[in-house]
Structures are given as structure tokens and as C-alpha cells.
MIVEXVO-910975 format. One record per residue (C-alpha): residue number from 1; residue in three letters; x, y, z. Coordinates in Angstrom, 2 decimals. Each point is the difference from the previous one (the first is absolute). Layout:
# MIVEXVO-910975
<tilum NUM; ALA; <X; Y; Z>> ...
END
This chain:
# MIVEXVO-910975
<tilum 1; UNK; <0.00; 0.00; 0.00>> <tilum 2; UNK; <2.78; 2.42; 0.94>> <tilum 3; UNK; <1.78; -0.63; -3.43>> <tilum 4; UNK; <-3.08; 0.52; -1.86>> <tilum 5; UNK; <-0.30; 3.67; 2.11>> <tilum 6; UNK; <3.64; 0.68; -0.94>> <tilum 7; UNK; <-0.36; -1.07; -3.52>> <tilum 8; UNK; <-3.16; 2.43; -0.34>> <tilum 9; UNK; <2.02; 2.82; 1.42>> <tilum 10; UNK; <2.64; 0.06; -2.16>> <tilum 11; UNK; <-2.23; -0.30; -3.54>> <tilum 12; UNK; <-1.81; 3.26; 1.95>> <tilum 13; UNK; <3.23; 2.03; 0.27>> <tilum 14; UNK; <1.25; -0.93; -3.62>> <tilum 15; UNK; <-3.59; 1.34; -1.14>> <tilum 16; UNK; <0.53; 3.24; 1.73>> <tilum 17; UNK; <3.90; 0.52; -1.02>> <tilum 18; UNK; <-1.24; -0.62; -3.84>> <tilum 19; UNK; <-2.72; 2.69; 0.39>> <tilum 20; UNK; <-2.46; -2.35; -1.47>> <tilum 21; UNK; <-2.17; -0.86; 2.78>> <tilum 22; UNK; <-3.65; 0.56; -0.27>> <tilum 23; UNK; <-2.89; -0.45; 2.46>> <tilum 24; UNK; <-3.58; -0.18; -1.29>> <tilum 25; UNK; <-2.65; 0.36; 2.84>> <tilum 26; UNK; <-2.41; -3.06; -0.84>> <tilum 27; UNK; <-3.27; 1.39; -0.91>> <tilum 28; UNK; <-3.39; -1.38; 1.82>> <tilum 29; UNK; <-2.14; 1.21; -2.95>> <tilum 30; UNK; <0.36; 1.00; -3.81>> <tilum 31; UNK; <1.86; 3.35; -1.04>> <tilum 32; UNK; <-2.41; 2.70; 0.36>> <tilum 33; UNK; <-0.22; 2.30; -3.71>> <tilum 34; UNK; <0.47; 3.70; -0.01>> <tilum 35; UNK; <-1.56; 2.27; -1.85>> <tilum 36; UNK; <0.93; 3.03; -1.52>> <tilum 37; UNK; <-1.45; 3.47; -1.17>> <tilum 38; UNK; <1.64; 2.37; -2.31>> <tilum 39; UNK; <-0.77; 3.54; -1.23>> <tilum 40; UNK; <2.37; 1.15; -2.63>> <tilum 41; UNK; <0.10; 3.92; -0.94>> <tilum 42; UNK; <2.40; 2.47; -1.91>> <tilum 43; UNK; <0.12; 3.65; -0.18>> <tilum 44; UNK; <2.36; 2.07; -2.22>> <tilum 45; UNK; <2.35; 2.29; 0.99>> <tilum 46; UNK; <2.05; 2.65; -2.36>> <tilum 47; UNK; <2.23; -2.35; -1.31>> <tilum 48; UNK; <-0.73; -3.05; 2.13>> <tilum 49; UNK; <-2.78; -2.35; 1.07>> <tilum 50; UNK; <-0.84; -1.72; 2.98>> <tilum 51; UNK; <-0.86; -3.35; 0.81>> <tilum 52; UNK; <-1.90; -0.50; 3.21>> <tilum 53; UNK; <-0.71; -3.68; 1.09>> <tilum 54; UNK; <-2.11; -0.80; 3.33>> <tilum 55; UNK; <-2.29; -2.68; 0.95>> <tilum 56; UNK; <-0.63; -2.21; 3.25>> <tilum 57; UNK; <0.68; -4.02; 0.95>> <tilum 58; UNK; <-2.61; -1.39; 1.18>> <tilum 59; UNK; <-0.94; -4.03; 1.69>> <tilum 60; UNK; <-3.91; -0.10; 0.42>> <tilum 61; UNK; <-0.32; 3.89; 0.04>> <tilum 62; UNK; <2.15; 0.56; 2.50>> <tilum 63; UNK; <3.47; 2.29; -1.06>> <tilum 64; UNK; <2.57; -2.13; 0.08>> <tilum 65; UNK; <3.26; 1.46; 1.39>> <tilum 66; UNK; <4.22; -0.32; -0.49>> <tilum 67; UNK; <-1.21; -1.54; -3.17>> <tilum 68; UNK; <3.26; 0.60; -2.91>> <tilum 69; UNK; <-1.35; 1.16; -2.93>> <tilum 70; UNK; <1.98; -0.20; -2.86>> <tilum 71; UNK; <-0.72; 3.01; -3.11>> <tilum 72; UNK; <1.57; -0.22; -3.63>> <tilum 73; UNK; <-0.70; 2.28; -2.75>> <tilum 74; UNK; <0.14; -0.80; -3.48>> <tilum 75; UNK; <0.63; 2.31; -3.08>> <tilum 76; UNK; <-2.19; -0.58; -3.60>> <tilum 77; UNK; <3.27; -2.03; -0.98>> <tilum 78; UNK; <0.16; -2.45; 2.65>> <tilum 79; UNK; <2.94; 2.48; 1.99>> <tilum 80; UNK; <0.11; -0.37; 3.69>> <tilum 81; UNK; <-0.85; 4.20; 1.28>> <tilum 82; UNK; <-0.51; -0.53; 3.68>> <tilum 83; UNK; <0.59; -2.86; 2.40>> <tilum 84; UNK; <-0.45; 0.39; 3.67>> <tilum 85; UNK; <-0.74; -2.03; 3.21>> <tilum 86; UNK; <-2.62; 1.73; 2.72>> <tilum 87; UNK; <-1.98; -1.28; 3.04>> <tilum 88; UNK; <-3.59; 0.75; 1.10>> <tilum 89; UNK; <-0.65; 1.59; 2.88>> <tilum 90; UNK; <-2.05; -1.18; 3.04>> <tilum 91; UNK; <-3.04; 0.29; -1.19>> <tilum 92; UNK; <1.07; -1.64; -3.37>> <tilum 93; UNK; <0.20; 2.67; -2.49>> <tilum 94; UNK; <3.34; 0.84; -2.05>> <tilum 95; UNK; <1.22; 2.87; -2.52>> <tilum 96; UNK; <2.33; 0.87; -2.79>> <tilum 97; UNK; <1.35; 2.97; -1.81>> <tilum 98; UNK; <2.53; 0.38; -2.69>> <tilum 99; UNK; <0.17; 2.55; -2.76>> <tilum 100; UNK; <1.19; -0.44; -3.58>> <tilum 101; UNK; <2.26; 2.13; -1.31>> <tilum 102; UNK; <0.54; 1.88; -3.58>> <tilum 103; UNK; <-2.29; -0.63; -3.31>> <tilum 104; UNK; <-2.67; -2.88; 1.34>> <tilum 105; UNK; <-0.13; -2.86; -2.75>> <tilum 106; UNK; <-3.62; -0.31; -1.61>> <tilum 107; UNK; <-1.41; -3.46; 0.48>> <tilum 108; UNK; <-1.23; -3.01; 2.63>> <tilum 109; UNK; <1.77; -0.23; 3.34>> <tilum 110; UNK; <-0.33; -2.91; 2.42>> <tilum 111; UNK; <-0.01; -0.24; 3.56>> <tilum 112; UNK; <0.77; -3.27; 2.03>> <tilum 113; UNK; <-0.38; 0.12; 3.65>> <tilum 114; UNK; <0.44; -3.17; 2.07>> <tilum 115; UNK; <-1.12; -0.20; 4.21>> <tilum 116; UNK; <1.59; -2.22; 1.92>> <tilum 117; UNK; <0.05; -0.81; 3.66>> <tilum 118; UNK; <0.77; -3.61; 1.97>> <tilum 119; UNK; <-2.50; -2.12; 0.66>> <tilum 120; UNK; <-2.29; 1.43; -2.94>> <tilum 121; UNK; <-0.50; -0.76; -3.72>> <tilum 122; UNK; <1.67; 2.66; -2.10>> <tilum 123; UNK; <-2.51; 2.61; -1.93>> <tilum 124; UNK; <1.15; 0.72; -3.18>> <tilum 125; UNK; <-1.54; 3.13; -2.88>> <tilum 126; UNK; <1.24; 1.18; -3.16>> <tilum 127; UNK; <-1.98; 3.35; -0.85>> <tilum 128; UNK; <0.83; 1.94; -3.84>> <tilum 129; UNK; <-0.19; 3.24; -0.12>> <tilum 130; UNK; <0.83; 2.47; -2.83>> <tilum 131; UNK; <1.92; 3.27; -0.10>> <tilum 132; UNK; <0.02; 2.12; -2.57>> <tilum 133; UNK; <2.94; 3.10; -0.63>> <tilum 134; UNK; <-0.60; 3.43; -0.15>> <tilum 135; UNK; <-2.84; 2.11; -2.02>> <tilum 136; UNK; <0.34; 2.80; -2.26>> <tilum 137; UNK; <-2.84; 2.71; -1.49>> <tilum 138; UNK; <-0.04; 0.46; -3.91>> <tilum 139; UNK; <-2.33; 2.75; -1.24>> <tilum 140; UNK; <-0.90; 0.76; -3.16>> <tilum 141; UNK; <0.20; 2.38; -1.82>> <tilum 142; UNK; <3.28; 1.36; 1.64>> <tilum 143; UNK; <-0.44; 3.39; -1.27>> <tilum 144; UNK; <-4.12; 1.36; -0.49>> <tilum 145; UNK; <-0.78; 3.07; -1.65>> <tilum 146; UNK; <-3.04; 2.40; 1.09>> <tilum 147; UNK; <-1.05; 3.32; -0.64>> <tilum 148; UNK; <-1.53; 2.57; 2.75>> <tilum 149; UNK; <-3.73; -1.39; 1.13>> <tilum 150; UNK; <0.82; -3.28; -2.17>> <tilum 151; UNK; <-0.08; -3.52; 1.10>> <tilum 152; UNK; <2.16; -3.34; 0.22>> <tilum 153; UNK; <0.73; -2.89; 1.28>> <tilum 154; UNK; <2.53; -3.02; 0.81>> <tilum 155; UNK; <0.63; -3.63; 0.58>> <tilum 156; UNK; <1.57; -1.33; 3.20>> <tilum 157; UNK; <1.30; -3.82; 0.49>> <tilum 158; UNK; <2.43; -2.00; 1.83>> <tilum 159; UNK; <3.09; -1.19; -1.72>> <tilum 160; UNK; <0.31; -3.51; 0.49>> <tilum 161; UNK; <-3.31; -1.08; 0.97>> <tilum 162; UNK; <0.26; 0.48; 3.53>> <tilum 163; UNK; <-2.64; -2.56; 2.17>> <tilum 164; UNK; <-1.34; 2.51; 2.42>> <tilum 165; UNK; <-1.82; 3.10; 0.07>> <tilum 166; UNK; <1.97; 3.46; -0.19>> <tilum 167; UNK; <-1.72; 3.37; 1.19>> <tilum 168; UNK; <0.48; 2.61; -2.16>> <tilum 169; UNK; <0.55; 4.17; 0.86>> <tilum 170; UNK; <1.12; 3.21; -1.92>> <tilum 171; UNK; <2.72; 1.36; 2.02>> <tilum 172; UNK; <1.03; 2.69; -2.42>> <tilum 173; UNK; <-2.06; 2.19; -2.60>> <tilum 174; UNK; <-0.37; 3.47; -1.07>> <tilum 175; UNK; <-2.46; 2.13; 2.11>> <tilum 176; UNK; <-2.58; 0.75; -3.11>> <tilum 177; UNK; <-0.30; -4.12; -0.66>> <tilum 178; UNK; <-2.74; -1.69; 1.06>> <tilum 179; UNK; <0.00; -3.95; -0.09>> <tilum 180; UNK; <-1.69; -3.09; 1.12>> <tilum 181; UNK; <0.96; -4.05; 0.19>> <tilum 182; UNK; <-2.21; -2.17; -0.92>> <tilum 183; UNK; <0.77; -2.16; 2.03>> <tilum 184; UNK; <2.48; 0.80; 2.28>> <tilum 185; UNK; <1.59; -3.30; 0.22>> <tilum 186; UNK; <1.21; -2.38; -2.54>> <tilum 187; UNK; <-1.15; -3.78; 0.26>> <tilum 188; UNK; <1.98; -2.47; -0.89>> <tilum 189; UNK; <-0.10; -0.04; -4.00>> <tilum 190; UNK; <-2.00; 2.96; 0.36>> <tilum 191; UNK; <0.67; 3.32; -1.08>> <tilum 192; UNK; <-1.09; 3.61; 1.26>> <tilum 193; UNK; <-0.93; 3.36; -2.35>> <tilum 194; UNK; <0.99; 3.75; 1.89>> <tilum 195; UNK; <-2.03; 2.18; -2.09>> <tilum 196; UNK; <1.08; 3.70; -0.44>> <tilum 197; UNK; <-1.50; 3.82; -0.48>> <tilum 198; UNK; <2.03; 2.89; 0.26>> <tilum 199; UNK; <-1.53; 3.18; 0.75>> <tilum 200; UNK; <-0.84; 2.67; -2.59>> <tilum 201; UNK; <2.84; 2.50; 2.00>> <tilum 202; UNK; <2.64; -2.88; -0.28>> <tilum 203; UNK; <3.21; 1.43; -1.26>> <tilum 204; UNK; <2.18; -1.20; -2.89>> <tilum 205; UNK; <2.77; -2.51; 0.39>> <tilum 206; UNK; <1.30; -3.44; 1.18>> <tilum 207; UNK; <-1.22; -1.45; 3.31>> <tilum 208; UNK; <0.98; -3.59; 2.22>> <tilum 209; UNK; <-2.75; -1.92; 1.30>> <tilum 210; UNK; <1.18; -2.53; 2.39>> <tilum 211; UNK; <-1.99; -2.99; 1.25>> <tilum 212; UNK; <0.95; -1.74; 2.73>> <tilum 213; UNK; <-1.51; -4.35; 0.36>> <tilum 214; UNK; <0.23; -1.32; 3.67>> <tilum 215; UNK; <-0.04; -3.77; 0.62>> <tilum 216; UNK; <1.94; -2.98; 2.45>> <tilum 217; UNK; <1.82; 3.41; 2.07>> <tilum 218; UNK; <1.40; 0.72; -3.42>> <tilum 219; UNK; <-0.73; 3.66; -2.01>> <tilum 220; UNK; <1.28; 0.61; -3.53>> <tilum 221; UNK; <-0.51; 3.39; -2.53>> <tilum 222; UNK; <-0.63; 0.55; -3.33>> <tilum 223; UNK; <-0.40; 2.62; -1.93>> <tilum 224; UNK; <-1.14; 1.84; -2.95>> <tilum 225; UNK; <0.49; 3.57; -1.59>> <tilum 226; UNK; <-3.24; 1.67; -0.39>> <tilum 227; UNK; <0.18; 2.66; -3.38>> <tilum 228; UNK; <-2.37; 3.49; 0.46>> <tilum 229; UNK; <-0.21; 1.27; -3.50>> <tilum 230; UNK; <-0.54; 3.45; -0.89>> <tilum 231; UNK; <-3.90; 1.33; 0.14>> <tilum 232; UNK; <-1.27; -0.32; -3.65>> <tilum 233; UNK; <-1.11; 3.33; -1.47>> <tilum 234; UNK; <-3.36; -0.03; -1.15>> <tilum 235; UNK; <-0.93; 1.41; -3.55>> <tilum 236; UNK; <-2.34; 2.76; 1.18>> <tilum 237; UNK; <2.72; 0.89; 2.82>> <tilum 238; UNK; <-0.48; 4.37; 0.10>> <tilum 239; UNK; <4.09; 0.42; 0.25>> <tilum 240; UNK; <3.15; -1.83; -1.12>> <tilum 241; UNK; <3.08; -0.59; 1.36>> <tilum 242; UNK; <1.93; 2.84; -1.64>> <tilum 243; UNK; <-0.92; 3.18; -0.21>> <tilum 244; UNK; <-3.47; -0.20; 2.52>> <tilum 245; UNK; <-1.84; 0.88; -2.70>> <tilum 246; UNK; <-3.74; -0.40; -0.60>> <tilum 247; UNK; <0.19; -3.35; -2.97>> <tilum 248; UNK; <-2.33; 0.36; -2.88>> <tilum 249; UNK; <-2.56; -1.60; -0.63>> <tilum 250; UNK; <-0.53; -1.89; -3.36>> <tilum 251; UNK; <-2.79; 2.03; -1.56>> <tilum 252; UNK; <2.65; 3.21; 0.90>> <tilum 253; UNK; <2.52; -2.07; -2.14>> <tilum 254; UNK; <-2.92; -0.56; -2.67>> <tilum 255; UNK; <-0.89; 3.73; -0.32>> <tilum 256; UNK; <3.66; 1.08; -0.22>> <tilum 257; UNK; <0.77; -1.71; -2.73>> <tilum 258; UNK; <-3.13; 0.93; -2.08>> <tilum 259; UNK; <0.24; 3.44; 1.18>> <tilum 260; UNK; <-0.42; 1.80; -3.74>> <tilum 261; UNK; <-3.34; -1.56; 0.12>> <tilum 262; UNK; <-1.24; 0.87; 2.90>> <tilum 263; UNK; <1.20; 3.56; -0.30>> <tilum 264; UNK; <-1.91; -0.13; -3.24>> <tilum 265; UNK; <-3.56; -1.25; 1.61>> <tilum 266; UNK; <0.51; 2.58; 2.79>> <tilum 267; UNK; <0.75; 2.64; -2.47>> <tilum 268; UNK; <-3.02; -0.47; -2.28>> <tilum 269; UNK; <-2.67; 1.30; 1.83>> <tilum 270; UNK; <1.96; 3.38; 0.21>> <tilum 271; UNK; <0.17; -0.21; -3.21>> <tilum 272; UNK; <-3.30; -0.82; -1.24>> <tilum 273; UNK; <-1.42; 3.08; 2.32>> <tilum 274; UNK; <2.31; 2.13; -1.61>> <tilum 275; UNK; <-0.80; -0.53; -3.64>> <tilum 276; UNK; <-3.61; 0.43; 1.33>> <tilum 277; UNK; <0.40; 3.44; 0.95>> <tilum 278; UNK; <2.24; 0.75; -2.62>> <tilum 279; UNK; <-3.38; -1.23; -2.63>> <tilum 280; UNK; <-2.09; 1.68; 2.28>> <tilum 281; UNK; <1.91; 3.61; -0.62>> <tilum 282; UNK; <0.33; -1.10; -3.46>> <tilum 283; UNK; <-3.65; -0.02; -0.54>> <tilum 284; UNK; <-0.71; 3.08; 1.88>> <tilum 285; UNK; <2.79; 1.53; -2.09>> <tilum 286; UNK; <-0.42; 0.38; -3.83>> <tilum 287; UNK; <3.46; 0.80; -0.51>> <tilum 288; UNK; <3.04; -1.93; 1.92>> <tilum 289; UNK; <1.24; 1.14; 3.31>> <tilum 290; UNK; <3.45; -0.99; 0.59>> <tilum 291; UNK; <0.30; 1.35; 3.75>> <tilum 292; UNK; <-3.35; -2.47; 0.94>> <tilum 293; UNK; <2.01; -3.28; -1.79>> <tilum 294; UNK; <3.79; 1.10; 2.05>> <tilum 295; UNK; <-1.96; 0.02; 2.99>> <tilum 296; UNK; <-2.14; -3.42; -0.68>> <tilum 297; UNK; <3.55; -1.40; -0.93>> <tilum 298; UNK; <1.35; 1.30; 3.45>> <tilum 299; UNK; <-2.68; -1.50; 2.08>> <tilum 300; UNK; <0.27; -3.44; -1.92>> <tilum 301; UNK; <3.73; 0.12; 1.04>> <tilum 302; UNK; <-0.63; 0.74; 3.11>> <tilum 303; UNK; <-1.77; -2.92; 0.71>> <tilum 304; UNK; <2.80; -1.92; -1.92>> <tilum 305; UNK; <2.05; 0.90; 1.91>> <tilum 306; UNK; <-1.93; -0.54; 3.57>> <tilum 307; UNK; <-0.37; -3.49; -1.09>> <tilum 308; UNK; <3.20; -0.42; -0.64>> <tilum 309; UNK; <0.98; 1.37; 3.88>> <tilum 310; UNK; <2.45; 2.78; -1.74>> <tilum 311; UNK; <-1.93; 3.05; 1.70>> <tilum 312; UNK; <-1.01; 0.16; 3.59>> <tilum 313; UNK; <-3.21; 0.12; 0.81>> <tilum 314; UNK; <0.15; 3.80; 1.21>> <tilum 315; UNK; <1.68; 1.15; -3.43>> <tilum 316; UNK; <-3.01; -2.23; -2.20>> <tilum 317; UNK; <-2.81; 2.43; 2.07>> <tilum 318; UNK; <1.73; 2.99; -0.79>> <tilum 319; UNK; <0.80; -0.62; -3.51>> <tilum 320; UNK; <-3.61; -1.37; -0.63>> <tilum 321; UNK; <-1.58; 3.03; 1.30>> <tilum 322; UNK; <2.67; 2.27; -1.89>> <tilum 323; UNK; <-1.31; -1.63; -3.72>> <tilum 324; UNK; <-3.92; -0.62; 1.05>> <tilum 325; UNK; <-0.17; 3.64; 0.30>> <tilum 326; UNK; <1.20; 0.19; -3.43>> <tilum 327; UNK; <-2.52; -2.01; -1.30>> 
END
């Protein structure tokens, strides 16, 4: 019996000087099997996102803790990003953080996440998730031309398709433009219209419009030039541009340039009362009176010469009374 003891001993001490000794407590009952919750979330930063794991071990709803929970990220090409060992707390629930770094690769990510603890079954979850890289605005047209009181508009849309919605606001624009998005978000695939007017007062030249789209902590600008042309002169406009004065109107053109015709139709009545007086005297008078026909001639000149706006009105009284008394 004693050399049995002995012989015991010593295959105990060579266990212990290897290092390979191992002691598994016999188990009354079957491994109990944990369970395991998991909320995965992200939120971008300037130039970075971050990855925020969390969840709780649980054996028949009861937080399980000490539990080792092993985390391993995945990239869209099978890369290892993030490995890391954590343990839950007392009432069972764990957490993670780790940012990535620099331009974020497009694509599906994996996460596998393993809870262990002795004397239960391990729990074991693979979740996907996808990340996406940065957004950019286009709008179109770049450059939009309007005149004072006119109208526009422009297209606004998210270069690549980005998956989630991005809020839309004007943070710069001339004081005289008035605008509206419709809406002020862009959906994913969608698309959003900022229509324009300027105001009647608006003053010639090039303007920046800058829109700013907000989504995942993340803003980005774009912008477009917006082009106030010159007022258009209307046809009937009662000045020009350079000497002030009053513009003509087309029948004035008309009239000046059949002016010997129109002189003549003005002129004609004059001259048909005249050579009615002039038979009238001629009648009365046997013989031929050559004072009476200067004086008819005078007063058919006169009114020649009224029509034609070469006498004032002051000098064709007081030569018309002059010759009428000579009639």
C-alpha cells in the first residue's frame, strides 16, 4: 500500500514540473448553454467611423458574469480589422469600441463573437453588416443663369448612391434669392430639386450658392455659381442708355421719313383757302389785282410754313393778321 502511495506521488510531481497537469471538476449534471445578445451600431466621424459592440450573456435569463467574450472583425475581403478579448460584468452585460481609421472600404463586414465561461456550453454569432465610404453632392447645372424677377431651378443627388437619408440646407446665397427644396432630404436613389427666383432689384453678376447634406455625423458642400443677367430693355422703354433721351416711337420714325408728304397734306388746305379768296377777288374784280394774289400767296405760305414747324407760333399770328388785312 505504501509503495502504491509513493508511486502516485511521484507521477503527481512529474505532472506539475512538466506544466501539463490538468484538473477537471466532475460535473453532477450536463453543461448548462449560454446565451448571447448583441447590438451592433456605427457612427461616422470626420475621417473615421466607429464600431460599437455590446450585448449581455445570459443562462435562463439571468446575466451571466466573468464570462470571456471573444470579438473579431472582418473586412469585405476576408482581412482580420479588430480582434479583442473582454469580460461581462456582474450583471452579465459586455462592450466594445474601436474606430477605423482613413478611407472606409465599401462592402460586407463580418463580426464573430464567441462567450465562453467553465462549466457552460460556448454561445457562438456571426452578424454582417455593411459600411459604405464617404458621400459627395453633385448639382446640376453648375453654373444657372437668371435675369432680375426670373426663375430657376436645380438638381441635387448623392454621389455614389449613398444608403441613408441626407438633410439638405442652403448655407450661403445672395440676399435678393429666394429658394425652396423640395424635399429637403435625399433618399437613397432619390434625388431633390432647389428651385430659384431672384428678385426684380437683384443686381448683375456672379453669385455661390452653397448647400450643405448632413448624414451618419458627416456634412459635405457643394456648390454652384448662380448668373444675374442684365434687366432686358423693353421696346416701348421712354429712355435709352445713352444720351437719357425720350426713344421714338415707330409711327415718329414712319412720319419722318415720309415727311414731303405730310408737309404736302398739311399744306393743302392753306392752299385751297387761298386760291378761294384769290377767285373770290377775282370775280369781284373785272380787271386783275396783283396786290390781292401777293397777299393770297403770303397767307398760303404761311401756313406752309406753320406746318412745316419753321415759324413759331407767335410770328404765324402776326404775319397772318399783317396779310388778312390786305385782303
Amino acid at each position: 500500500m505504501g509503495g502504491r502511495s509513493a508511486a502516485a506521488l511521484i507521477l503527481v510531481l512529474m505532472m506539475v514540473v512538466s506544466g501539463s497537469i490538468v484538473y477537471v471538476q466532475p460535473s453532477s449534471r450536463a453543461e448548462a448553454e449560454l446565451k448571447v445578445t448583441v447590438r451592433l451600431t456605427h457612427r461616422s466621424q470626420e475621417s473615421s467611423k466607429v464600431i460599437i459592440v455590446q450585448g449581455q450573456v445570459q443562462q435562463d435569463g439571468r446575466g451571466v458574469p466573468d464570462a470571456l467574450i471573444s470579438i473579431q472583425v472582418n473586412d469585405p475581403h476576408g482581412g482580420s480589422i479588430h480582434i479583442t478579448l473582454t469580460y461581462s460584468n456582474e450583471t452579465g452585460y459586455f462592450y466594445d469600441e474601436f474606430t477605423l481609421k482613413g478611407e472606409i472600404l465599401t462592402g460586407n463586414y463580418t463580426l464573430y463573437l464567441t462567450a465562453s465561461k467553465v462549466g457552460y456550453l460556448d454561445a457562438t454569432m456571426n452578424i454582417p453588416f455593411i459600411l459604405y465610404s464617404d458621400f459627395n453632392l453633385m448639382i446640376s447645372p453648375k453654373i444657372l443663369e437668371l435675369e432680375p424677377g426670373g426663375l430657376g431651378n436645380c438638381t441635387i443627388e448623392a454621389v455614389p448612391g449613398y444608403p441613408e437619408e441626407i438633410s439638405l440646407r442652403i448655407v450661403s446665397h445672395p440676399r435678393f434669392l429666394g429658394y425652396r427644396l423640395n424635399p429637403a432630404y435625399i433618399n437613397p436613389g432619390g434625388y431633390s430639386i432647389l428651385y430659384l427666383n431672384a428678385s426684380r432689384d437683384a443686381a448683375p453678376g456672379r453669385y455661390d450658392v452653397i448647400i450643405a447634406g448632413i448624414a451618419d455625423g458627416k456634412v459635405r458642400e457643394a456648390n454652384f455659381t448662380l448668373v444675374v443677367l442684365e434687366a432686358e430693355q423693353p421696346s416701348n422703354a421712354t429712355s435709352n442708355r445713352k444720351g437719357g433721351m425720350p426713344e421714338a416711337s415707330p409711327l415718329y420714325h414712319i412720319l419722318r421719313e415720309n415727311r414731303h408728304y405730310v408737309m404736302l397734306v398739311l399744306a393743302l388746305p392753306s392752299i385751297v383757302i387761298a386760291s378761294l379768296l384769290s377767285f373770290r377777288f377775282r370775280r369781284r374784280r373785272r380787271g386783275v389785282d396783283l396786290s390781292y394774289m401777293s397777299a393770297a400767296r403770303a397767307m398760303a405760305k404761311i401756313e406752309e410754313l406753320k406746318a412745316m414747324g419753321k415759324i413759331d407760333d407767335e410770328t404765324y399770328e402776326r404775319l397772318r393778321r399783317e396779310y388778312e388785312s390786305k385782303l
